[in-house]
C-alpha positions as CSV (number, residue, x, y, z in Angstrom):
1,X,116.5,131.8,144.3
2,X,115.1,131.4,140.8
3,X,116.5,134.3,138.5
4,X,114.4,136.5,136.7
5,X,114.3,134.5,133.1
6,X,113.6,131.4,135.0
7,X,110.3,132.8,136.1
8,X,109.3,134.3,133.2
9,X,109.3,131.2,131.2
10,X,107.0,129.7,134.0
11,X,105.1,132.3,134.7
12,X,101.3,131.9,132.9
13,X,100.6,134.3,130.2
14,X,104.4,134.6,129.2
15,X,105.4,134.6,125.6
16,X,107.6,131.6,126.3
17,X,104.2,129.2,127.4
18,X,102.9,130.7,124.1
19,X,106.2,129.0,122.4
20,X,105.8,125.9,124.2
21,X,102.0,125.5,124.0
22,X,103.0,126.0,119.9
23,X,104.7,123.1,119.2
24,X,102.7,122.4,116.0
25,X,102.0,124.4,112.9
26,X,98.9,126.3,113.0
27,X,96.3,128.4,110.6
28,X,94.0,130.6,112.7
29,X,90.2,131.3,112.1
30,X,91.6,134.5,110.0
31,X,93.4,132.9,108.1
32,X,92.8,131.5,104.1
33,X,95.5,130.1,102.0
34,X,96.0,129.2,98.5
35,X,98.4,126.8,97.5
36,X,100.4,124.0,98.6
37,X,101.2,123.2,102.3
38,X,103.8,121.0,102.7
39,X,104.7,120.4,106.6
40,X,107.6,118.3,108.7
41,X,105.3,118.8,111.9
42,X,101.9,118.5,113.1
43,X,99.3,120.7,111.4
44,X,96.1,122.1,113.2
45,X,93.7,124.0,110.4
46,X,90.9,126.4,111.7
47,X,90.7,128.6,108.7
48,X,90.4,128.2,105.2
49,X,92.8,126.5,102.5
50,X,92.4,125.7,99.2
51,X,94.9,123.5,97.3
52,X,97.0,120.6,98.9
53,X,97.9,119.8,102.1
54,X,100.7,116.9,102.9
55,X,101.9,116.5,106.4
56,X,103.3,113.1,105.8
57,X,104.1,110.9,109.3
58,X,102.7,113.3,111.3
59,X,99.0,114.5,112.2
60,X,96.4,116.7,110.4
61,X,93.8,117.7,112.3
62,X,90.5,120.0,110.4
63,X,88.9,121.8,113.4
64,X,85.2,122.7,113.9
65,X,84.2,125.7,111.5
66,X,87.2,125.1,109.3
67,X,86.9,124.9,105.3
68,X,89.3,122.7,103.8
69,X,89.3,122.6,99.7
70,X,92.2,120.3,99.5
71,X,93.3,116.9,98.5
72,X,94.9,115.5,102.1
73,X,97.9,113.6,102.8
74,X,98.8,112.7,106.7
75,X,99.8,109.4,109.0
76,X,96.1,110.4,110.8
77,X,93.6,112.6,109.9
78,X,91.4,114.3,112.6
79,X,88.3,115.9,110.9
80,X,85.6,118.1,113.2
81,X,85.3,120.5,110.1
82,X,84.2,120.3,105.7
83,X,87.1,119.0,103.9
84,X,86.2,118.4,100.1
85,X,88.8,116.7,98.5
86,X,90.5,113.9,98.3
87,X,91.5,112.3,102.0
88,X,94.5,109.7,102.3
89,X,95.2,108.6,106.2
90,X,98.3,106.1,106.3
91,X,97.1,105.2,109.8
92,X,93.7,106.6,110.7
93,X,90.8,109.2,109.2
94,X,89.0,110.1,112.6
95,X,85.3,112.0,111.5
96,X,84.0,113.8,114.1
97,X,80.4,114.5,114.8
98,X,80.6,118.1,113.3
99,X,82.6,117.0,110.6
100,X,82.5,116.0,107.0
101,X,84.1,114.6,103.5
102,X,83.2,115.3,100.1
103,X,85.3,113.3,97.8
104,X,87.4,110.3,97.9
105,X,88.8,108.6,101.3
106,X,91.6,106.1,101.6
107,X,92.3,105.0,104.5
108,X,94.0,102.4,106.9
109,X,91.4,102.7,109.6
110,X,88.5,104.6,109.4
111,X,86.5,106.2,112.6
112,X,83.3,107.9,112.1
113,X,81.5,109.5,114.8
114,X,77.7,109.3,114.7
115,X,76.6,113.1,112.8
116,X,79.4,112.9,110.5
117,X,78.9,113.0,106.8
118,X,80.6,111.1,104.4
119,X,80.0,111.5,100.4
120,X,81.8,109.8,98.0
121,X,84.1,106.0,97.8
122,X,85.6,104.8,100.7
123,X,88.6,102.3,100.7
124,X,89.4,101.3,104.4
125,X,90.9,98.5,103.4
126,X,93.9,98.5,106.3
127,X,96.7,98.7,104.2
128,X,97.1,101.9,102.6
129,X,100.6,102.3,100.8
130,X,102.6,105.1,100.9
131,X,103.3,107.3,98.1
């Protein structure tokens, strides 16, 4: 018979499935920063930042309806929202449909979805070095 904290972290709805499914770093719809984001993991953006964001070997992704005033620094780049700024994807810039770049891109590989919007140089030369 299971005990008691076994079931809870099962159950659906439980805090610890909100830990689990939150494996990454996140900033909500509410939120706006100002500054420097420097992160060791996985970053999801749905809000607003302005500054710089560098996620390094890991994954940056700019959701639908999210601002983005930043210079970007990731392995791949995911972007479904407006980034202006300067965009540097070691491995891959992926635009969605909804999304869009003003500024410089520098990228590996570069993926753009039919919709997107793209505004300013683009190196996609396959070999992007790392700072």
């Amino acid at each position: 018979m299971a005990n008691d904290a076994t079931a809870r972290a099962t159950a659906p709805g439980t805090d610890t499935e909100l830990q689990e499914r939150r494996v990454t770093a996140w900033v909500g719809k509410a939120l706006r920063i100002e500054g420097h984001i420097v992160s060791e993991d996985t970053l999801t953006i749905d809000g607003n930042v302005e500054g710089t964001i560098v996620v390094g070997d890991n994954t940056l992704t700019v959701g639908p309806g999210a601002t983005v005033k930043a210079d970007l620094t990731a392995r791949t780049i995911t972007v479904s929202g407006a980034v202006i700024g300067k965009v540097r994807a070691h491995e891959l810039l992926d635009l969605k449909a909804t999304g869009s770049v003003v500024g410089e891109i520098v990228a590996a590989r570069l993926r753009m979805a039919d919709g997107a919007i793209v505004a300013g140089p683009v190196d996609a030369a396959g070999n992007v070095k790392r700072p």
